[in-house]
C-alpha positions as CSV (number, residue, x, y, z in Angstrom):
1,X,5.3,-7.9,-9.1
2,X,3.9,-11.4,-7.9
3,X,0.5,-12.0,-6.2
4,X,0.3,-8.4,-5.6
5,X,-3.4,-9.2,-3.4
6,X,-1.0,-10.7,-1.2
7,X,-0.7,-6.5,0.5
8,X,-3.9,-6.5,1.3
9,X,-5.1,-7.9,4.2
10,X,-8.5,-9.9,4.4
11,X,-11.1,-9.1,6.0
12,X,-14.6,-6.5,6.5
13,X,-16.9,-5.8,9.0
14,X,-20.3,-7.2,10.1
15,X,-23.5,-5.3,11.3
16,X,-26.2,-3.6,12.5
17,X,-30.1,-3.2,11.9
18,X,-31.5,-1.0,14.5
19,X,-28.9,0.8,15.8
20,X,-26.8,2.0,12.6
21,X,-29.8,5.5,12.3
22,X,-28.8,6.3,15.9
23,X,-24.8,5.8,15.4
24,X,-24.9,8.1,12.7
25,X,-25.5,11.7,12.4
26,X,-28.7,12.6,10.8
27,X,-29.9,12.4,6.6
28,X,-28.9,15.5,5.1
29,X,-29.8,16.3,1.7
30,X,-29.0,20.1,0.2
31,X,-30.5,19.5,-2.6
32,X,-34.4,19.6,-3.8
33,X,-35.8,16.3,-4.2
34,X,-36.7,15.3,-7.4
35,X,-40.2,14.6,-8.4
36,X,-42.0,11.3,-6.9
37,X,-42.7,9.1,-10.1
38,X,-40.3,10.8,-13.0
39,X,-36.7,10.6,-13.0
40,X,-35.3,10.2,-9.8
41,X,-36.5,8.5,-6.7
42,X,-37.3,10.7,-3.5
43,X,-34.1,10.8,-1.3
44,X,-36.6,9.2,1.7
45,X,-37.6,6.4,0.3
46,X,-37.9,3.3,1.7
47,X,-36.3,4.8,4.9
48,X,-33.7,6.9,3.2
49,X,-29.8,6.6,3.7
50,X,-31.2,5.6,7.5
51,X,-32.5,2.6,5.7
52,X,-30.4,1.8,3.3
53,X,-27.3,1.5,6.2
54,X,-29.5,-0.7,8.5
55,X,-30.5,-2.9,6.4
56,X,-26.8,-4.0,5.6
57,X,-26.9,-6.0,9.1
58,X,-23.5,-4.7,9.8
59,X,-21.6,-4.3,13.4
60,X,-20.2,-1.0,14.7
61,X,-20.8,1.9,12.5
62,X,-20.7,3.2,8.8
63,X,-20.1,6.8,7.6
64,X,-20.7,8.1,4.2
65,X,-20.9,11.3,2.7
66,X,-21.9,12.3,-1.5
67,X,-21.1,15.7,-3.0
68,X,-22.0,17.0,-6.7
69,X,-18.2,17.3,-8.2
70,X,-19.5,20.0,-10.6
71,X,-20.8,22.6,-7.8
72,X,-19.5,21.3,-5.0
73,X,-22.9,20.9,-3.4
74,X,-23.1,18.2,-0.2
75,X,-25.9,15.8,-1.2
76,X,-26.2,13.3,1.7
77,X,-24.3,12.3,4.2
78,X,-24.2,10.1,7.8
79,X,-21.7,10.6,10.7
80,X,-19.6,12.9,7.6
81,X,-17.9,14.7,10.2
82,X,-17.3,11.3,12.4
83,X,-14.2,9.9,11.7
84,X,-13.2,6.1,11.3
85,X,-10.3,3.6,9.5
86,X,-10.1,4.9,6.2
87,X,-7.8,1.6,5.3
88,X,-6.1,2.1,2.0
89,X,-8.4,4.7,1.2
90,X,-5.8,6.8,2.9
91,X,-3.3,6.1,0.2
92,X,-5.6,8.6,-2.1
93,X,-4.2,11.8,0.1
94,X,-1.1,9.8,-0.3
95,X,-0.9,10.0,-4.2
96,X,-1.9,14.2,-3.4
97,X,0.4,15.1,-0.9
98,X,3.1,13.1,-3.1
99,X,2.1,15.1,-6.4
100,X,1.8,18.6,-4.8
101,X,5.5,17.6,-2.6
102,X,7.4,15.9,-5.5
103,X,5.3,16.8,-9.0
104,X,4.4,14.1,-11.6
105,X,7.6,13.9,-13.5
106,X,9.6,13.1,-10.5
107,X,12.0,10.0,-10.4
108,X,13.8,8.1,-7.8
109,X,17.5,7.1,-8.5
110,X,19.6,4.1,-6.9
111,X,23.4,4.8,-7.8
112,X,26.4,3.0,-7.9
113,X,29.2,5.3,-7.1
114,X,32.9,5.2,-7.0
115,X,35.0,7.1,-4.2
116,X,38.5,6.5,-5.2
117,X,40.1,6.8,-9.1
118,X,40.3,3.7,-11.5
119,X,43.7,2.2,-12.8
120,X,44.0,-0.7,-14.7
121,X,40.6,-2.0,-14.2
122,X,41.2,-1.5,-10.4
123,X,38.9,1.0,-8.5
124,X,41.3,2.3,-5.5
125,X,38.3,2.9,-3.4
126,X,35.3,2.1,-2.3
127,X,31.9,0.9,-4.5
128,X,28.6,2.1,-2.9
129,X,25.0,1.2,-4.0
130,X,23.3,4.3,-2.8
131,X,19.8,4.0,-2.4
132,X,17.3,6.9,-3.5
133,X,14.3,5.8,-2.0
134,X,13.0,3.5,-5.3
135,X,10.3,1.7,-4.3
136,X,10.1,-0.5,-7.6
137,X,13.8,-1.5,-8.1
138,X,14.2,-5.1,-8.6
139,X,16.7,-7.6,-9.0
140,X,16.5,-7.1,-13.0
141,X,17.6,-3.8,-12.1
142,X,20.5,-4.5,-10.5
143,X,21.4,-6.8,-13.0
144,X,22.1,-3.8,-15.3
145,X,23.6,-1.9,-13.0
146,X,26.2,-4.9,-12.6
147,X,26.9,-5.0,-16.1
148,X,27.3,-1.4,-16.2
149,X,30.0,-1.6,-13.9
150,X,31.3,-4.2,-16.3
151,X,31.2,-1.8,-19.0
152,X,32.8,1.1,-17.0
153,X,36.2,-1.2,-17.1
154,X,36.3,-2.3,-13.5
155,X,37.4,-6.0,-12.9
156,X,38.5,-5.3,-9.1
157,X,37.4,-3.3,-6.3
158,X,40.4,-2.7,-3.5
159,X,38.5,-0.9,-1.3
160,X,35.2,-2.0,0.7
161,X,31.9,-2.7,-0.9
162,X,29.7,-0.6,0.8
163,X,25.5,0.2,0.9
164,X,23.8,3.4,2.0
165,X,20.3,3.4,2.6
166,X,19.9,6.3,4.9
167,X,17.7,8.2,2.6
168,X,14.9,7.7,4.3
169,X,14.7,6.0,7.9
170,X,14.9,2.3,8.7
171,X,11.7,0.8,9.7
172,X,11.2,-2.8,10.8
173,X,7.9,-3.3,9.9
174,X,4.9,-1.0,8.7
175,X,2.9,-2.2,11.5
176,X,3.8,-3.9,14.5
177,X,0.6,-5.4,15.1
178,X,0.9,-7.7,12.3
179,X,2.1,-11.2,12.0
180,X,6.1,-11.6,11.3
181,X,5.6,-13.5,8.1
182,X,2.6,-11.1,6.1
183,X,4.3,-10.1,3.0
184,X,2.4,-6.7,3.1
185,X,4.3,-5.2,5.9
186,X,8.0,-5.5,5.2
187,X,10.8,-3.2,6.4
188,X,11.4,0.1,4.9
189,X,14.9,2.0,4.4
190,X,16.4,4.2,1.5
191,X,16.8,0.8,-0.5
192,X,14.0,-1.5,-1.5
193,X,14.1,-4.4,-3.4
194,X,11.2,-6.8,-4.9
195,X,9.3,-4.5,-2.8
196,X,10.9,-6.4,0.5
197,X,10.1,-9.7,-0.6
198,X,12.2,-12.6,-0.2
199,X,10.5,-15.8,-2.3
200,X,10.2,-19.0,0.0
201,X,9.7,-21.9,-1.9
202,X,9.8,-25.9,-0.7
203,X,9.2,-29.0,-2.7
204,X,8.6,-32.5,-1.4
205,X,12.2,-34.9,-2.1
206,X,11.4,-38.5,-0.5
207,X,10.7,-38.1,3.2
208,X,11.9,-34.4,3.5
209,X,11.4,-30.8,1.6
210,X,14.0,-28.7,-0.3
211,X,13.8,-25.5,0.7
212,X,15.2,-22.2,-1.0
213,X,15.0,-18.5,-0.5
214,X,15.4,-15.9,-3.5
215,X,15.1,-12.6,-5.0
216,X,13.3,-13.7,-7.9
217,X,11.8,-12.1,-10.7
218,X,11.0,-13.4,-14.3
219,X,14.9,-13.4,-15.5
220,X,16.5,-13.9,-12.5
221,X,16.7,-16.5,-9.8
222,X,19.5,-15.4,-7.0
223,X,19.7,-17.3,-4.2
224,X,20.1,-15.4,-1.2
225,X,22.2,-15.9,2.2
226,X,20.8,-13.1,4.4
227,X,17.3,-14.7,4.4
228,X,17.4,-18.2,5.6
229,X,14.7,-20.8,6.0
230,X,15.2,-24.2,8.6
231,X,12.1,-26.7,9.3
232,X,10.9,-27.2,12.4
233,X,9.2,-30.4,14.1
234,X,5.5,-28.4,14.9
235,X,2.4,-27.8,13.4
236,X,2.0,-24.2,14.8
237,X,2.7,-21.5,14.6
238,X,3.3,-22.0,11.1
239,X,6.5,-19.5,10.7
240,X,8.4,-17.8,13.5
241,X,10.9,-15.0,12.4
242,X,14.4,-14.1,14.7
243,X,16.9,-11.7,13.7
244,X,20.2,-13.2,14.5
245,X,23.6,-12.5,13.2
246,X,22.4,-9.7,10.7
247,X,20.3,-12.3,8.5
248,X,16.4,-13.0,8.9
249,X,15.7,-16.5,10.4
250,X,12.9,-17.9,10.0
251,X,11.7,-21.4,11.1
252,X,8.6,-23.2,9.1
253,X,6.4,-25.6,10.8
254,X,7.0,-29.5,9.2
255,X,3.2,-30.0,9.6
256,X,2.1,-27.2,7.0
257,X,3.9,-28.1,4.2
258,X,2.6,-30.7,2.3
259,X,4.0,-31.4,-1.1
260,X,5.2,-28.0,-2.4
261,X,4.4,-24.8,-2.6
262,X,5.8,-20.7,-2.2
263,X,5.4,-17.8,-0.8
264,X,6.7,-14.2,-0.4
265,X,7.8,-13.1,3.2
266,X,9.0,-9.8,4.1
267,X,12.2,-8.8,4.3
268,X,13.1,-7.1,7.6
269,X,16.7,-6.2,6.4
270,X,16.5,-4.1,3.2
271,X,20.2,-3.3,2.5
272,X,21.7,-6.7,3.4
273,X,18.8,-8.3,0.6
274,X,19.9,-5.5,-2.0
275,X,23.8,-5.5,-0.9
276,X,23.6,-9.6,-1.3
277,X,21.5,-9.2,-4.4
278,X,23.9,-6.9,-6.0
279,X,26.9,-9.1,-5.4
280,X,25.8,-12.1,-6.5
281,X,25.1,-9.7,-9.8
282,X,28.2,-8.6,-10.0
283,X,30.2,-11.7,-9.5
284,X,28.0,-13.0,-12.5
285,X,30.0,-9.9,-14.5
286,X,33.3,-11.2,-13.2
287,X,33.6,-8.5,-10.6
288,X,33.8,-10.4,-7.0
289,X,32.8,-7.8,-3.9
290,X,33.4,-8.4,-0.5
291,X,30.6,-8.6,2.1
292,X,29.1,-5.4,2.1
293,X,29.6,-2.9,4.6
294,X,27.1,0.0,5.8
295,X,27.8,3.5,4.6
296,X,27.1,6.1,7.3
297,X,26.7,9.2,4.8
298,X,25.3,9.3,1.2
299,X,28.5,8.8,-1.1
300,X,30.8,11.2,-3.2
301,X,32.5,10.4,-6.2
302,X,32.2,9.2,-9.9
303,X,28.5,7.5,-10.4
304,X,29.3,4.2,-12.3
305,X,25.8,3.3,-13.1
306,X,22.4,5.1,-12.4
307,X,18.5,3.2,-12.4
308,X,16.1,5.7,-12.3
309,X,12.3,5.0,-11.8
310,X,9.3,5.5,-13.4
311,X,8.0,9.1,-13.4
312,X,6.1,9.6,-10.3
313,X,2.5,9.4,-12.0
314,X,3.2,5.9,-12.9
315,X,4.7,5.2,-10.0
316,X,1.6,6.1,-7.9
317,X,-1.0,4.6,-10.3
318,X,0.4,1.4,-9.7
319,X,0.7,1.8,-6.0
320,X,-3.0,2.7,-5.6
321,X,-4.0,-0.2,-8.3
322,X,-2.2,-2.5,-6.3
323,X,-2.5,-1.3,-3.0
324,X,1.2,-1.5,-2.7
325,X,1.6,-0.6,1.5
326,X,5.7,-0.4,0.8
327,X,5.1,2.3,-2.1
328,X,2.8,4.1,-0.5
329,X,5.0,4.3,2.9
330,X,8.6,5.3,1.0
331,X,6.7,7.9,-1.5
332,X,5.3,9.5,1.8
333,X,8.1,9.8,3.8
334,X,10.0,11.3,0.9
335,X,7.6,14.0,0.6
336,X,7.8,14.5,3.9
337,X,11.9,14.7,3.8
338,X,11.6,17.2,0.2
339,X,9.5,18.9,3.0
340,X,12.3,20.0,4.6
341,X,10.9,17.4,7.8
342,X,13.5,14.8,8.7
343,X,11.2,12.5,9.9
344,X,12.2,8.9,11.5
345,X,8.7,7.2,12.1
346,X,5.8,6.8,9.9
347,X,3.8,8.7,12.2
348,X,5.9,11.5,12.4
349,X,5.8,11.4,8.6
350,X,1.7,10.8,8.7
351,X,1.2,13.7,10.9
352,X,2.9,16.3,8.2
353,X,1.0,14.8,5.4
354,X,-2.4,15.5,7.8
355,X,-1.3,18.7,8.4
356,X,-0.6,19.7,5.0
357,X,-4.0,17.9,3.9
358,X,-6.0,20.0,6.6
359,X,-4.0,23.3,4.8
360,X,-4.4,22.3,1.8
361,X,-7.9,20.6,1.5
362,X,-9.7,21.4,4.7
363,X,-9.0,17.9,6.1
364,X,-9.3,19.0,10.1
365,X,-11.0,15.9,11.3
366,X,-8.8,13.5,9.8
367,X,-5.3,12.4,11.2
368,X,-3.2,9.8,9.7
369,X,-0.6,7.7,11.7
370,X,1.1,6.7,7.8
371,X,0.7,6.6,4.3
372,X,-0.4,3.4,3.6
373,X,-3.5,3.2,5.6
374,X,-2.2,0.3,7.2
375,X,-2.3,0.8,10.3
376,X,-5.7,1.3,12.2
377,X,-5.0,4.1,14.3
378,X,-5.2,6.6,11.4
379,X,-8.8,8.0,11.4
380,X,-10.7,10.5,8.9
381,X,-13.8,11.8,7.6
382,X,-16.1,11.0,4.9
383,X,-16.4,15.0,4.3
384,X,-13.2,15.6,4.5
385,X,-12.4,13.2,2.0
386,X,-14.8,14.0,-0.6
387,X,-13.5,18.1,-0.4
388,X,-10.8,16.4,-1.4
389,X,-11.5,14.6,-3.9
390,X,-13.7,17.6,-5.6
391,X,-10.5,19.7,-5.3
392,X,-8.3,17.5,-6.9
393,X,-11.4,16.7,-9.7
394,X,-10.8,20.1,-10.9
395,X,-6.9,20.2,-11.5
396,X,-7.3,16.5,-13.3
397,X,-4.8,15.4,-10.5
398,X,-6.4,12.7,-9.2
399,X,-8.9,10.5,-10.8
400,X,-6.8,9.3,-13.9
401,X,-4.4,7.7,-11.5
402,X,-7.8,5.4,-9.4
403,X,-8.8,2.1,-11.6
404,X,-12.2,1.3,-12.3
405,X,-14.5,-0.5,-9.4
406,X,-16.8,-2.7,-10.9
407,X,-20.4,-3.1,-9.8
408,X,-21.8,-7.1,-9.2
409,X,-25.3,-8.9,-9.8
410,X,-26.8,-10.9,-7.1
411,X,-24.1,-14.1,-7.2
412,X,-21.3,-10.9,-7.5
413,X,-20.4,-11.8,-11.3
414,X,-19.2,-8.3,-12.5
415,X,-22.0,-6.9,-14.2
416,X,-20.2,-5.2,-17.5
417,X,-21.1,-2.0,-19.1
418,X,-23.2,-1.0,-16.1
419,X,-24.8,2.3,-16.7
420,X,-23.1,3.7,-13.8
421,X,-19.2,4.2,-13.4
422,X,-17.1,3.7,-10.7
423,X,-13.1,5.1,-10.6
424,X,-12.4,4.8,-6.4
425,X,-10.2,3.3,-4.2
426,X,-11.0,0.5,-1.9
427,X,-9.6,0.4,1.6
428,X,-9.6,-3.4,3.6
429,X,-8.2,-4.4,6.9
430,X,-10.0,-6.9,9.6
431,X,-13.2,-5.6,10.0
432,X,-12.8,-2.6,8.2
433,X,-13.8,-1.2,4.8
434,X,-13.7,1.8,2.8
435,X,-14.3,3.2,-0.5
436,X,-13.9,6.4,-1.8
437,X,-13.6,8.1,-5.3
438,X,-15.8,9.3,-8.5
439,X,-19.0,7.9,-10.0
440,X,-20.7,9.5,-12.9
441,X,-24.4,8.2,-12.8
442,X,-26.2,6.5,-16.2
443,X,-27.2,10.4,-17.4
444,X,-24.1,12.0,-17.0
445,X,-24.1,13.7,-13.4
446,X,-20.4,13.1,-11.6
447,X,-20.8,12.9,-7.5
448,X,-17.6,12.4,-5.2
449,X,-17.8,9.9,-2.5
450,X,-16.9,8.8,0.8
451,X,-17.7,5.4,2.5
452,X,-16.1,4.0,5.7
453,X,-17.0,1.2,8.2
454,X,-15.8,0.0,10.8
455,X,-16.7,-2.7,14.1
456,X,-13.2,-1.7,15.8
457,X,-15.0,-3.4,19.0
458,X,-13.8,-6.6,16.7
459,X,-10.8,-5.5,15.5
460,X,-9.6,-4.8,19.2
461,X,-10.6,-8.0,20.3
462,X,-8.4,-9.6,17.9
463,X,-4.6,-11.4,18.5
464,X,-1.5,-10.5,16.8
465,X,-1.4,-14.4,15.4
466,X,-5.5,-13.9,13.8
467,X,-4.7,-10.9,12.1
468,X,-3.9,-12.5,8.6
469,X,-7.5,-14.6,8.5
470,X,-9.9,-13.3,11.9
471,X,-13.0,-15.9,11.5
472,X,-15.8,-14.1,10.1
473,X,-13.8,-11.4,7.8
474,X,-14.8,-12.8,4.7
475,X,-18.7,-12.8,5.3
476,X,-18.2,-8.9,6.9
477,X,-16.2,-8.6,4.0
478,X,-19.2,-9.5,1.5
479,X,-21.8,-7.0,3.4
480,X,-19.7,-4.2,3.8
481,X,-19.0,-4.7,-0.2
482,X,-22.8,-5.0,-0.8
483,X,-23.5,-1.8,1.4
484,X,-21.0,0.2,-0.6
485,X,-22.7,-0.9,-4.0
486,X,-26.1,-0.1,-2.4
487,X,-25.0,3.2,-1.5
488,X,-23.5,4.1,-4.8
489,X,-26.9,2.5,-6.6
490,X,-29.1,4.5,-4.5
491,X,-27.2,8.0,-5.4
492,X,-27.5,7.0,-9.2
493,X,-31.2,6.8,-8.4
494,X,-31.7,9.5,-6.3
495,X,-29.4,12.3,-7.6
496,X,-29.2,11.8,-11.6
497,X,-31.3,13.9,-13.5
């Protein structure tokens, strides 16, 4: 996948100095200190995790909490039980409730199936791409699929071409609240394609710009009809997106363009992009379909062709390495549907995976509105979190399937082979951060963590249209990062040993 930063969105928070000790709950520590001068710090020194928090000079509040993975013991925490954003973080109970719903080994199929018999290279039926709620399928994909109906012996199709996507709801957008154009909240449906990503590109031609739209990837170039792109005499807003006719419109300001360039927009239409995808596929094979038609049930008959994806594992290691929103939303709401729980919203969905996480793990403070973390209504807390994450430690579930964080010197050049090791996930949205995972300090000792912040006073006070860049993210976005290093230094140096 292409410019896969492009799902997150930018952004942290900024801060506080005196207030941060009274907008927390008190320093715990359960365990004895370790002796002043050998080996370990003292947990209050220089102010303790009080200090440490307030001197980040971050707004609104932070939360943390640390936990021994080996005994289970709480270390430290502030505001543990409060509850905040937990950003992408969330997509860690994600990859759990996924596992324990689905297992490892399971695989998503799209289908191409057959209703009526075959005579003569003629299929006296119809052919439907049925959609199994594959979250990676891709044009290339399709591509095989087309020249397995090739290879099955069909030249003509008599009856309708048809698409089903009804294996898991139809959902414009992951969250309302952002812009139209962000490539990290497309629609979601039982099909998905380029993870909902229609390529915009425009290059300068004399005195005007070309313009195409396409489901690229690197063998494949199809142009597409059901995304369609005009310039418009502006400056701002830079894009504005209409649905009109059953195709995505979108208009592009004349005064942003300069000489070239591309992007990825979402697609808001996920069967018309795979249905249009598919045929321009199969006419490459010599098979011409007509303008696809929706199926209203899932499809019976002889399966012509069959992707599969990845095993699950995979599937989920490259969803929390990538922070891939899309993935994380169609592998939760079909654990919710192998659930038994047919539901049509992704907070429906997110309220069965927090109630299966407060079962399961003891997660009773935390409530999730989706799987992706994406939207800022979801809350939870730092202990929850790390009971979590201890639990899962000891059936090897999660921690092989979270990529390394790496720690940064003073001008935040990675600093490599640091004596401590970091395996998290990191959660971002405007003006709010989170991390939380495994570290295994320089002699050995392995502590779960959780770390969220939040100034939602910001984030409120932000429009739809500021979302994608709010002035001031990036410097928040620099402290809160520095806090969470901080924190994670300061356990190394307190609790090893």
């Amino acid at each position: 996948m292409m410019n896969r930063r492009s799902f997150l969105l930018s952004g942290l928070m900024s801060g506080v100095a005196t207030g941060v000790a009274q907008a927390n709950a008190p320093l715990v520590s359960l365990r004895p200190l370790a002796r002043a001068g050998g080996g370990p710090i003292s947990a209050t020194a220089n102010g303790g995790l009080p200090g440490v928090l307030a001197r980040a000079g971050l707004s609104g509040k932070v939360v943390c909490a640390v936990a021994d993975v080996s005994t289970g013991e709480l270390l430290e925490e502030a505001g543990g039980a409060s509850t905040l954003p937990p950003a992408s973080v969330a997509k860690a109970v994600t990859a759990l409730y996924a596992l324990d719903t689905l297992g490892a080994n399971h695989r998503f199929s799209t289908e191409l199936v057959a209703t009526g018999p075959v005579s003569g290279g003629v299929l006296q039926g119809d052919l439907v791409l049925s959609g199994g709620g594959d979250s990676m399928l891709t044009t290339d994909h399709l591509a095989q699929m087309a020249r397995r109906l090739k290879e099955a012996g069909i030249r003509e199709v008599r009856g309708d071409f048809r698409i089903w996507d009804g294996a898991l709801p139809t959902i414009k957008t992951i969250d309302p609240g952002q812009p139209d154009h962000v490539g990290y909240s497309p629609a979601i449906s039982g099909i998905a394609l380029n993870f909902n990503r229609v390529h915009f590109e425009w290059k300068r031609g004399g005195s005007d710009w070309n313009v195409s739209m396409d489901a690229r990837t690197e063998r494949y170039r199809p142009a597409v009809s059901m995304a369609r792109m005009q310039i418009a005499q502006r400056s701002v807003p830079v894009y504005t997106y209409a649905d009109k006719g059953g195709a995505d419109h979108w208009t592009v300001a004349r005064g942003a363009l300069g000489n070239g360039g591309s992007r990825w927009l979402p697609v808001r239409k996920p069967a018309a992009y795979a249905a249009d995808v598919f045929r321009t596929m199969a006419r490459a094979q010599g098979v011409v379909l007509g303008a696809a038609k929706q199926a209203k049930h899932a499809p019976r008959g002889q399966v012509i062709a069959v992707h599969q994806s990845p095993p699950l594992s995979v599937m989920l290691k490259a969803m929390l390495r990538f922070s891939n929103n899309l993935m994380a939303e169609m592998i939760g709401l079909s654990a919710t549907r192998a659930r038994g729980v047919s539901a049509k919203t992704l907070a429906q969905s997110g309220d069965v995976m927090s109630r299966w996480a407060a079962d399961k793990y003891g997660m009773k403070r935390s409530k999730l509105v989706d799987h992706s973390g994406l939207g800022s209504k979801s809350k939870m807390a730092p202990t929850d979190l790390v009971a979590a994450l201890i639990a899962a430690h000891r059936t090897g579930q999660l921690k092989p399937l979270l990529k390394d964080f790496p720690l940064r010197d003073a001008n935040r050049r990675v600093i490599k082979n640091h004596r401590i090791k970091v395996t998290a996930k990191t959660g971002t949205l405007n003006f709010v951060s989170g991390l939380g995972g495994f570290m295994t300090a320089a002699d050995g000792t392995e502590l779960a963590f959780a770390i969220f912040s939040a100034d939602e006073g910001a984030r409120a006070a932000l429009t739809r249209a500021e979302r994608e860049r709010p002035q001031g993210a990036r410097s928040w976005n620099g402290k809160a990062k520095d806090l969470q290093q901080k924190l994670i230094e300061r356990w190394d140096a307190v609790y090893s040993g």
